[in-house]
C-alpha positions in Angstrom: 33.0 -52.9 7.4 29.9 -51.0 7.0 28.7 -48.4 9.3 24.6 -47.9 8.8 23.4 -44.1 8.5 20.1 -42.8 9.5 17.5 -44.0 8.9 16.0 -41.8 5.9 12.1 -42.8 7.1 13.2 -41.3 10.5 15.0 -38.0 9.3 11.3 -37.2 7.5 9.1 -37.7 10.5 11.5 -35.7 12.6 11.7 -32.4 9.9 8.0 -33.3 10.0 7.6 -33.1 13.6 9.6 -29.9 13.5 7.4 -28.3 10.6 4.2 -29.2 12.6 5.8 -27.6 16.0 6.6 -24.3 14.5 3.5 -24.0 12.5 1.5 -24.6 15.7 3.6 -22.1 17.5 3.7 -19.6 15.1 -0.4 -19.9 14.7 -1.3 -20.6 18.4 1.2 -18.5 20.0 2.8 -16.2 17.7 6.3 -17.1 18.7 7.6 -16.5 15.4 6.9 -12.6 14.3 10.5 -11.8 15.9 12.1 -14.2 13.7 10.4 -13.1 10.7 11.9 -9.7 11.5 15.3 -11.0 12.2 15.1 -12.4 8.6 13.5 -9.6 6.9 16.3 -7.6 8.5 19.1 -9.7 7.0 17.6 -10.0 3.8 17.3 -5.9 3.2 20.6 -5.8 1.9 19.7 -9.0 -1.1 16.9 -6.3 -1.9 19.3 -3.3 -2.3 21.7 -5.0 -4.3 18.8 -6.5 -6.8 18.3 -2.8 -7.3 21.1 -2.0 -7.3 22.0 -2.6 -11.2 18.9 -0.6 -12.3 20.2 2.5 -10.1 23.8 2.2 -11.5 22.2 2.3 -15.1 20.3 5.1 -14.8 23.1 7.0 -13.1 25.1 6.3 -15.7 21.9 7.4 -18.6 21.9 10.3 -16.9 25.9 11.2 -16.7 25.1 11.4 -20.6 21.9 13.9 -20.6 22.2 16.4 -23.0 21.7 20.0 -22.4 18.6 20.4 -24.8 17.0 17.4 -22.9 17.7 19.1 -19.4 16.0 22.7 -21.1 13.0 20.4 -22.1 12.9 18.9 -18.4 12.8 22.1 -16.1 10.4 23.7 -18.8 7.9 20.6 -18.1 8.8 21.0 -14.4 8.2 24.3 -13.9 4.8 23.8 -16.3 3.8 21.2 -13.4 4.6 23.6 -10.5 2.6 26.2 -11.7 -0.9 23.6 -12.2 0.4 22.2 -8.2 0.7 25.7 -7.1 -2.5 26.4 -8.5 -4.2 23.4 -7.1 -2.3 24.4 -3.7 -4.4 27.3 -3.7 -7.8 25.9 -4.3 -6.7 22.9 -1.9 -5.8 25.1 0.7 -9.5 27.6 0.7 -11.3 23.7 0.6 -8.9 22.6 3.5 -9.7 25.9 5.1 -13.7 25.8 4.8 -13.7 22.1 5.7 -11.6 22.9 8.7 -14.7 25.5 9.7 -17.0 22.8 8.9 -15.3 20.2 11.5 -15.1 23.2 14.6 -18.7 24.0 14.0 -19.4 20.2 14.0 -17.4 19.4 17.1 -15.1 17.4 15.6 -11.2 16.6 15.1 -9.4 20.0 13.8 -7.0 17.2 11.5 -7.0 18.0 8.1 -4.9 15.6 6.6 -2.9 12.2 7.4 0.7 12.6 8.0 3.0 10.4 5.5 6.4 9.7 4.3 7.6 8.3 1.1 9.3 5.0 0.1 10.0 3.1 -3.0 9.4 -0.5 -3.8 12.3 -2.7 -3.3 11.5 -6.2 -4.4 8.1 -7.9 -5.8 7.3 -11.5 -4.0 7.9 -14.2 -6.9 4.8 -15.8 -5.7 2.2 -15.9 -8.8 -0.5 -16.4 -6.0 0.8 -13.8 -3.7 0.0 -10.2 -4.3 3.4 -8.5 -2.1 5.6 -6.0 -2.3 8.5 -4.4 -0.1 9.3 -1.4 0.4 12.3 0.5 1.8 10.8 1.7 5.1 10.7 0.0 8.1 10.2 -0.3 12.0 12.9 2.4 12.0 10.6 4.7 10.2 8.3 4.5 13.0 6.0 1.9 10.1 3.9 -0.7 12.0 1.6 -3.6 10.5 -1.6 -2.3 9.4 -0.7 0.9 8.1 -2.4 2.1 4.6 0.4 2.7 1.7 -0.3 4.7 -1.5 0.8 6.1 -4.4 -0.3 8.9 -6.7 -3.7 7.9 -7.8 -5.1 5.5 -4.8 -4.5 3.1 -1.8 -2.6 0.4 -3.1 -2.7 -2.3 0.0 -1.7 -2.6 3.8 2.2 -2.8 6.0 1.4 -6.8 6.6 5.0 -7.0 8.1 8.2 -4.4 9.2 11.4 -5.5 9.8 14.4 -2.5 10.3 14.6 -1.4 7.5 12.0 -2.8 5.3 8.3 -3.9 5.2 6.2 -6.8 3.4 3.3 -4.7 1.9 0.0 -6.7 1.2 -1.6 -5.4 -2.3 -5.4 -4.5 -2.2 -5.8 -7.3 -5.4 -4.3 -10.3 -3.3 -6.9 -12.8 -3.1 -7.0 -12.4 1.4 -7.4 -8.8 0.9 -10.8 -7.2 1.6 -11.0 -3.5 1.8 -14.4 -1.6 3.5 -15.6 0.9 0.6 -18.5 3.4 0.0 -19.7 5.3 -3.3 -18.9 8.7 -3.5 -22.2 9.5 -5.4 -24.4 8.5 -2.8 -22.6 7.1 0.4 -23.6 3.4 -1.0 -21.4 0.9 1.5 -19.8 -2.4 0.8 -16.8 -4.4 0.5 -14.2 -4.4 -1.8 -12.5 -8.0 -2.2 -8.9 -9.0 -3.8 -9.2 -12.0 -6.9 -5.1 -12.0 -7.6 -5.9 -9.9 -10.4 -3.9 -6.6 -10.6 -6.7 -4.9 -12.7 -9.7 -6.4 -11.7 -10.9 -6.0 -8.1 -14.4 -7.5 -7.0 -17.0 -5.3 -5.5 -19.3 -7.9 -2.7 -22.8 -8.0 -1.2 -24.4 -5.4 -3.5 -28.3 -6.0 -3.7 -29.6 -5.7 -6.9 -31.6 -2.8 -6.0 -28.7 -0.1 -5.2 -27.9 2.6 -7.0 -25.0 1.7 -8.7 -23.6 3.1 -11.8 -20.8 2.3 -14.2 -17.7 5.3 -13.4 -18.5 5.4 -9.8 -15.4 5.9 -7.7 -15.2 3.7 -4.3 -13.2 5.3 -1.7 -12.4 4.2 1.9 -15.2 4.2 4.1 -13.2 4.2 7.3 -15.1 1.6 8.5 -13.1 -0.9 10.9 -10.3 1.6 11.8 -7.6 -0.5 9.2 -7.7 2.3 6.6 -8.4 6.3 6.7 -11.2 7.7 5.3 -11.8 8.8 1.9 -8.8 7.7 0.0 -9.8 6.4 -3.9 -9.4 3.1 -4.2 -11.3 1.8 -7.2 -13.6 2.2 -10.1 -16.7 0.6 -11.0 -15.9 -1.1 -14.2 -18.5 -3.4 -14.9 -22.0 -4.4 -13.0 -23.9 -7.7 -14.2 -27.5 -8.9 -12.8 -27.9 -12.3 -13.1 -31.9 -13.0 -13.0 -33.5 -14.3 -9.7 -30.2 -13.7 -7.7 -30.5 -10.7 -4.8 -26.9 -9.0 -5.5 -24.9 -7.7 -8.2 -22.0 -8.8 -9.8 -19.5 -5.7 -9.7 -15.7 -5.7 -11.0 -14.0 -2.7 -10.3 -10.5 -1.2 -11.8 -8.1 -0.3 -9.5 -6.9 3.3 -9.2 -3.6 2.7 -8.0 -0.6 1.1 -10.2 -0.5 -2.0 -8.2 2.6 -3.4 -11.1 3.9 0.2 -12.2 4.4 2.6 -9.0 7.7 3.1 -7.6 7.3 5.6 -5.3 4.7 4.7 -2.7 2.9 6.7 0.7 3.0 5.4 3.8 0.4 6.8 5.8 0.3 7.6 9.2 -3.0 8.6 11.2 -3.2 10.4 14.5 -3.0 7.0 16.1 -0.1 5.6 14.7 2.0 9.1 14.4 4.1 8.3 17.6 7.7 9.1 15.9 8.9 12.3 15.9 10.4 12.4 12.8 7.0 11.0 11.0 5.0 14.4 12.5 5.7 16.5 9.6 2.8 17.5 7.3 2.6 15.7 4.5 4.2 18.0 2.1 7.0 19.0 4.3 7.2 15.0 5.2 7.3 14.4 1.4 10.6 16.9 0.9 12.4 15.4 3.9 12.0 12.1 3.1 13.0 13.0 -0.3 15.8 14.8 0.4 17.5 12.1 3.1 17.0 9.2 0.6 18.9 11.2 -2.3 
């Protein structure tokens, strides 16, 4: 005797159902973000252990360093600390005049963002997806919406924290627009994502600005997403198509968006509520260092 199972037409409208109802929550009502979280959470150990065979071999490359190679590495160091020290000093008279600048202009007495470090744990798989994630989370006191850098530029925005991670959108994913001005004249527009890593798209550009080949876009602040003034791109190429009123401008990015490891997350003087994150942002640097060692 045959017992009948499901029927299979049935068990699809139901997952569909299902799909549609969570979708609609998650769109309509947000009912979702805390089970993202929850999931992000459990998955920070998968990330750590994927790294984990890259950290074990350069533990052991390093158990086998040679004493001439370690002479040649603090001689480059210490070459490098003397040009930062140097640049310290000239950073520290420009941080000084600028802060004269901002009392005789009324105006905030902050000189700098405050930021701590992370590294990138994991790279989404998704070819159409520009994301990283990085090993700082909601326990860092890191929120969505929060710039990240590295050494040479902004490299995207915290799209998602769970504990002890965050999802980190990249400034050349395809939904990622970024406000920008030219730092030769104060020229404003929009800088737009085209899921290229080295090519970023520079939008609404008349024909008639003063543009040039070389310029460097920065962060115009403008929005309140991202702080002022941090390099984001590079005018690469500019193309006038006759008859049309704006420009066609790609632009290379200044951060590493597939090489940097280390990464800044930055925190402004509205989203510095966590104690520990209230460091400047060289002292910041060292602890942050230091406790992940």
């Amino acid at each position: 005797m045959f017992v009948q199972g499901p029927v299979p037409g049935l068990r699809l409208v139901i997952v569909f159902v299902l799909s549609v109802a969570l979708i609609v929550a998650d769109a309509r009502f947000n009912q979702l973000t805390s089970v993202r979280s929850a999931i992000g959470t459990g998955l920070a150990p998968v990330h750590w252990l994927g790294n984990a065979p890259e950290q074990f071999s350069n533990w052991v490359s390093s158990l086998f360093t040679t004493r001439d190679d370690l002479l040649e590495e603090n001689e480059a160091l210490q070459a490098r600390l003397l040009i930062l020290e140097r640049r310290a000093l000239k950073y520290a008279a420009l941080a000084s005049e600028n802060n004269e600048l901002r009392q005789l202009m009324n105006s905030s007495e902050v000189l700098d963002d405050r930021v701590i470090v992370g590294e990138v744990v994991a790279v989404s798989p998704d070819p159409f997806s520009h994301e990283i994630v990085i090993n700082k989370g909601s326990r860092d006191g890191v929120k969505p919406g929060q710039a990240i850098l590295d050494a040479n530029g902004l490299m995207g925005q915290v799209q998602q924290t769970s504990s002890f991670t965050s999802r980190v959108l990249l400034v050349s994913d395809s939904s990622h627009a970024v406000p920008v001005e030219v730092v030769r004249n104060g020229l404003r527009a929009v800088l737009l994502g085209n899921g290229d890593a080295d090519a970023l798209e520079l939008v609404h550009v008349p024909d008639t600005a003063d543009i040039r080949k070389g310029d460097l876009l920065v962060s115009s602040g403008l929005g309140g997403r991202f702080p002022k003034g941090y390099p984001v791109a590079e005018v690469a190429s500019i193309t006038k198509e006759p008859g049309e009123p704006f420009v066609e401008i790609e632009a290379t990015p200044r951060a590493e968006l597939n090489k940097s490891r280390l990464v800044l997350v930055v925190f402004t003087p509205e989203s510095a509520t966590e104690p520990q994150s209230e460091t400047g942002p060289d002292e910041s640097s060292e602890t942050q260092q230091g406790g992940d060692a």
